[in-house]
N, C-alpha and C positions, 0 to 999 in steps of 0.2 A: 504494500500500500504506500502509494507517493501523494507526498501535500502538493496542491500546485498554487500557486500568487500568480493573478493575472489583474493587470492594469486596462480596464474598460470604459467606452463612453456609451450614454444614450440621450437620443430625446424626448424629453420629460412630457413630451405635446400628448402624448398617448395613453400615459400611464397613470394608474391611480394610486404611484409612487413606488418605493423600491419594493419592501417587503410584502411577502405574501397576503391576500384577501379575500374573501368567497366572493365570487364574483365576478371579480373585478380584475383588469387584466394589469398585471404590475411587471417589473426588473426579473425579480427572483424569481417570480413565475416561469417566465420564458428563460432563463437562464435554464433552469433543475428540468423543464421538460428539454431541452435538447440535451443535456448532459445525461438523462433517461435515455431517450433515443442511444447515444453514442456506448450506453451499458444495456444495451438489450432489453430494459424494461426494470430496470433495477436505478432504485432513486439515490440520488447521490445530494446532498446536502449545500447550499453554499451559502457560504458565510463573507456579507461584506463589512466595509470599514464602518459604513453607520446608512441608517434609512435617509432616503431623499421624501418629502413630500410628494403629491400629485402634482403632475404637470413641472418639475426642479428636474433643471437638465446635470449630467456630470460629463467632466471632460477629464477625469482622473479618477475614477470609484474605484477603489481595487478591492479584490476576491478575493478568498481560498476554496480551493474545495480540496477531500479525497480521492484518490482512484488508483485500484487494483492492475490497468489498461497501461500496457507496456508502449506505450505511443511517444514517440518522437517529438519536440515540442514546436517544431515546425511544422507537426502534422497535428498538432492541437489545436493550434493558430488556425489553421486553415479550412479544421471540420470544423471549428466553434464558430467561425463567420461566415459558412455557408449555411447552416442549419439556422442560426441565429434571424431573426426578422433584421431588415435594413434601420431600423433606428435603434440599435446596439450592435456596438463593433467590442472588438476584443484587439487590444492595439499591442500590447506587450505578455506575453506570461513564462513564466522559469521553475522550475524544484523550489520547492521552500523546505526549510527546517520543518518536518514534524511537530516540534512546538510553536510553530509559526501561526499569530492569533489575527485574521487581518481587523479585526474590530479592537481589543483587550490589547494588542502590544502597539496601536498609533500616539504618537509625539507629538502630532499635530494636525492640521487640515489649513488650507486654504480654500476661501470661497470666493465666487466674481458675481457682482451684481452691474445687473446695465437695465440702461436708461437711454431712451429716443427722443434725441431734442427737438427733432426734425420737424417743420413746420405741419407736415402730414404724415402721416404714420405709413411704413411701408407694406403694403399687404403680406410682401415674403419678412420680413424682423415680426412681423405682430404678436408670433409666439415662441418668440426670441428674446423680445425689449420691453420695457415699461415704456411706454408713451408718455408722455411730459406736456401738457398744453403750456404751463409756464416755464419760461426759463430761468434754470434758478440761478439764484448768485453761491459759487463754487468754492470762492473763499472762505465764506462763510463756513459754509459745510466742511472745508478742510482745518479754520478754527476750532470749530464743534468735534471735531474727530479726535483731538487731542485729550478729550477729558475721558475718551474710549480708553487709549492705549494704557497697559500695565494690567497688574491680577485685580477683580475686584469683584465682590458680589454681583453677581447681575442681575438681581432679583427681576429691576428694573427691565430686561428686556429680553425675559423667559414667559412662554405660555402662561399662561393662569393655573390652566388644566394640566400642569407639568405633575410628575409624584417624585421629582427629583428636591432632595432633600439639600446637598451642599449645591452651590452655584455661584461658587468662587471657580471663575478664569482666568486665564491668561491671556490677551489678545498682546501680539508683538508685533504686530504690522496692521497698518490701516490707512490705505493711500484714496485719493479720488482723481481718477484718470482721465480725460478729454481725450477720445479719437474720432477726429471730426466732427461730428451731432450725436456722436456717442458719448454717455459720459457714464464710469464704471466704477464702482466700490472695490476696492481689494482689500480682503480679509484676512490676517491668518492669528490662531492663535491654535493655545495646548490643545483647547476642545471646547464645542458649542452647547449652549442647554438649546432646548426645544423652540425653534423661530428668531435664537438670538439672531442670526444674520441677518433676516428682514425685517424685524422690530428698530433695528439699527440702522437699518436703508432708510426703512418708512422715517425717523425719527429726523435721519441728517437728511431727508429730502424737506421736512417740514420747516427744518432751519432755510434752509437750500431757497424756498419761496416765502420765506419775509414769517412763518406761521410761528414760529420759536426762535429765540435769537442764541446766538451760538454760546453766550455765557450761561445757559441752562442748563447744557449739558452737564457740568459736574454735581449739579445738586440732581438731576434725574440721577445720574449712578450710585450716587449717597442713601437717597433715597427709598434702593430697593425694593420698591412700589410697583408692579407691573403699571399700575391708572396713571402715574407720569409720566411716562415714554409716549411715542408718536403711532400710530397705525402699524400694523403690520405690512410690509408691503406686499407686491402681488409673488406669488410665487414663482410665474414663468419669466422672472428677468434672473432666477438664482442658478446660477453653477459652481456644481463642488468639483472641483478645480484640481486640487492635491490633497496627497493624503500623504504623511510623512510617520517613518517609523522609527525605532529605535534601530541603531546599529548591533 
């Protein structure tokens, strides 16, 4: 029996997010049915770095799974992306250590959020971008982002309905990017609680359009109050991006 780690994207447009659902077509669904397929009818488990919501795209989720199946890993690469539906690729995979955990041994995660400044929205970005009617003021929002950085309770901009108990993090990077009528959040920290990434979008987008002024921000993180933060934002402008592990 070999561990495998594979580095995957998909698009979030279709799905009613990563983990399994009745019903409902998700990630890990369609992952364990072709990895079924590939073992004759025999289910093979997979385990990723963390759930994506419905409709959250990734451009770096990584996997593990088990298998018995003496396969070459260029011939793995190649049955997983043909079997696979066209909005999930499988971009890298290699041997992993046996105790290799891809959820329990990550270091970190990077997320990307975007936003459509563009006077009209493009029918092909629609469910790619957040659309933006106002444009916001940028500095602003790159003020406000400063009272993010470092560890700190985020009571403030974790779900309500969270059962997660500590929600002290670490965020160690937090930039806001311009590429052309694009404008992008970059995230990275130890680890998210439940919507922190889009609590934080919704929140520096609200400074961003005159709604909060960027000196708020440190009494919202004080605060750890989910009722002072901004909106949640949408979820089809989030990708998870990287996923970093220990050495």
């Amino acid at each position: 029996m070999k561990r495998y780690k594979a580095t995957i994207s998909y698009d979030g447009s279709g799905f009613a997010g990563y983990q399994i659902q009745p019903d409902s077509r998700t990630v890990q669904q369609e992952l364990m049915k072709v990895l079924k397929t590939i073992h004759k009818g025999e289910t093979v488990q997979v385990v990723a770095s963390g759930r994506t919501d419905a409709k959250v795209h990734a451009t770096g989720q990584v996997i593990h799974f088990d298998s018995p199946l003496n396969i070459p890993l260029g011939g793995w690469l190649k049955a997983l992306n043909v079997l696979l539906p066209e909005d999930i690729r499988v971009h890298a995979i290699e041997e992993a250590d046996p105790s290799f955990h891809a959820r329990y041994h990550t270091s970190g995660k990077t997320y990307r959020y975007k936003w459509d400044r563009a006077p009209i929205i493009s029918p092909f970005t629609r469910n790619y971008m957040v659309h933006i009617k106002q444009r916001p003021d940028v500095e602003q929002m790159k003020q406000a982002a400063e009272a993010i950085l470092g560890t700190h309770d985020f009571s403030s901009f974790c779900a309500a309905n969270t059962g997660v108990v500590d929600k002290v993090r670490t965020v160690r990077r937090l930039e806001l990017e311009e590429h052309g009528e694009e404008l992008h959040m970059v995230i990275e920290g130890s680890g998210f609680l439940y919507n922190m990434v889009r609590i934080i979008a919704g929140t520096l987008m609200e400074v961003g359009t005159g709604r909060r002024a960027a000196s708020d921000l440190a009494g919202i993180v004080a605060a750890a109050d989910r009722s002072k933060a901004g909106k949640t934002a949408a979820a089809h402008g989030l990708y998870l991006e990287n996923v970093a592990y220990e050495s």
